[in-house]
C-alpha positions as CSV (number, residue, x, y, z in Angstrom):
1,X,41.7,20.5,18.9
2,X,40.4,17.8,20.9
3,X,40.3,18.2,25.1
4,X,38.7,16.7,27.7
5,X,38.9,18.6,31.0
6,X,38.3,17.5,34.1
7,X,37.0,19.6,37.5
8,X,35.0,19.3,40.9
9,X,38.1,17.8,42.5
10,X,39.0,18.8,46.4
11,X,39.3,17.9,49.8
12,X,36.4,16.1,51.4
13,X,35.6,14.5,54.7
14,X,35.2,10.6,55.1
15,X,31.5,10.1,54.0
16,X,31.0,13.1,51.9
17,X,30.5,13.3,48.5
18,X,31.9,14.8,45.3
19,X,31.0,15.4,41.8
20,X,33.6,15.1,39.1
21,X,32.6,16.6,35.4
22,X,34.4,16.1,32.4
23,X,34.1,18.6,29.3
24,X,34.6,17.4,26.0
25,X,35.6,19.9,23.0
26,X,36.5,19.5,19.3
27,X,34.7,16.6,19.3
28,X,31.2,15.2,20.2
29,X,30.4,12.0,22.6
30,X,28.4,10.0,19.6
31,X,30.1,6.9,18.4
32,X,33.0,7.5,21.5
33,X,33.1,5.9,25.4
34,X,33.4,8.1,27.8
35,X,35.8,6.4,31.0
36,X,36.7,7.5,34.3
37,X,40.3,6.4,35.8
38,X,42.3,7.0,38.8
39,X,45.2,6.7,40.3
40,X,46.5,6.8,43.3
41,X,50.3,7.8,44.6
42,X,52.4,4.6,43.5
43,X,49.7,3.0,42.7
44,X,48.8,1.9,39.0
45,X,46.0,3.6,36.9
46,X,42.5,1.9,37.7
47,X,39.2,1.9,35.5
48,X,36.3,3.0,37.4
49,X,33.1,3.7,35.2
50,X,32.4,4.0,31.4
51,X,29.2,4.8,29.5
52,X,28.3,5.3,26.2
53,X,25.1,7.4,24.9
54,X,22.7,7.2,27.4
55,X,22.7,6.7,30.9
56,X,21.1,3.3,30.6
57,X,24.5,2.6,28.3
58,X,27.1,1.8,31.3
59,X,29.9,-0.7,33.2
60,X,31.1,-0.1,36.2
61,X,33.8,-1.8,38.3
62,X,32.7,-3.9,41.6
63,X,35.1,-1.6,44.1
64,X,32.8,1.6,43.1
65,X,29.6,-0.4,42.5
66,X,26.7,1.5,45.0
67,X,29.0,4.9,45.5
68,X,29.9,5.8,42.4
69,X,27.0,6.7,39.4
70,X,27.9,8.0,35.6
71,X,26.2,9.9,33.8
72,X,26.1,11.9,30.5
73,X,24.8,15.2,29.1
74,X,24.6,15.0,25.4
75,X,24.0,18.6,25.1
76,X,26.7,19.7,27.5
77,X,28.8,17.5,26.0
78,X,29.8,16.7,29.4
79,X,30.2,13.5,31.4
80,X,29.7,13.5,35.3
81,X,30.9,10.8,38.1
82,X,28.6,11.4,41.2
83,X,30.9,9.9,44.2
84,X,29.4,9.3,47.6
85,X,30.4,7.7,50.6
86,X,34.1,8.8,49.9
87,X,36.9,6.7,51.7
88,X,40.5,7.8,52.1
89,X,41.2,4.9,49.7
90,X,39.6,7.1,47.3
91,X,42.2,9.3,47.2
92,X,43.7,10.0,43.9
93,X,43.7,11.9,40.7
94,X,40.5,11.3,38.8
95,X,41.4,11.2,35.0
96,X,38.4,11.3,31.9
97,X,39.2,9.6,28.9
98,X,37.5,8.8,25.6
99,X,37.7,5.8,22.8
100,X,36.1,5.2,20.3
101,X,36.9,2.0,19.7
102,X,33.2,0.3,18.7
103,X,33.3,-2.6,21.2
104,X,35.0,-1.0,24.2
105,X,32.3,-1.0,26.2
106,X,31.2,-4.8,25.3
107,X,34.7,-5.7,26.1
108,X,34.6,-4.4,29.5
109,X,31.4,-5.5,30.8
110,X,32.6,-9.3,29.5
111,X,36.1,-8.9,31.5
112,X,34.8,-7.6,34.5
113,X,37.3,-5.0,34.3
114,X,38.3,-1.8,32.6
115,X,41.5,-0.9,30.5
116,X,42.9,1.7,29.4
117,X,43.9,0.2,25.8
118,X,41.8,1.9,23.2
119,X,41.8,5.3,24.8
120,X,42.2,8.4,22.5
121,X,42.0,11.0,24.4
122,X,42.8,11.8,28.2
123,X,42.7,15.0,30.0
124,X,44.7,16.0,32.6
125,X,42.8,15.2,35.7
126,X,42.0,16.4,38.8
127,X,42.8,15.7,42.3
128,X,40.6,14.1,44.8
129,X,41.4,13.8,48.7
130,X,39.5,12.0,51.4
131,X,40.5,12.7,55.0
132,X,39.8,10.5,57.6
């Protein structure tokens, strides 16, 4: 069975920082991209990072550009999203994803922006808070 499951969610101060993993099983990260979304109460679903394969292999959207880094483990088969500098705007639940569609990752660093057509797998997320 394929999961992806997310943790390091919590509360956090204004400033501080978090980092977010997401475990993949039954399957391993070659040939997929691995995507971080969020989304916040009544708010719609927002890409954030990608990466593919290496950590030289990435997109990320301009709002997280600077705070946020990806990164992979191959071996862990794990994905991480380092966020620092945390705002209360930040506030949401943080959802992994996967696609495997070839180009995905082409596609989004020629729009500028990340969507979530083409994902195949999600995991259930976790919840981040920023207090101000």
């Amino acid at each position: 069975e394929v999961q992806l499951v997310e943790s390091g969610g919590g509360l956090v101060q204004t400033g501080g920082s978090l980092r977010l993993s997401c475990a993949a099983s039954g399957f391993t990260f070659g040939g997929y991209t691995i995507a971080w979304f969020r989304q916040a109460p009544g708010k719609e679903r927002e890409g954030l990072s990608c990466i593919s394969d290496n950590d030289d292999n990435t997109f990320s959207v301009d709002s997280v550009k600077g705070r946020f880094t990806i990164s992979i483990d191959n071996n862990k088969n794990t994905v991480y999203l380092q966020m620092n500098n945390l705002k209360p705007e930040d506030t949401a639940v943080y959802y992994c994803a996967a696609s495997g569609q070839p180009a995905y990752l082409t596609l989004v660093r020629g729009m500028g922006v990340m969507t979530d057509y083409g994902m195949d797998h999600w995991g259930k997320g976790t919840l981040v808070t920023v207090s101000s």
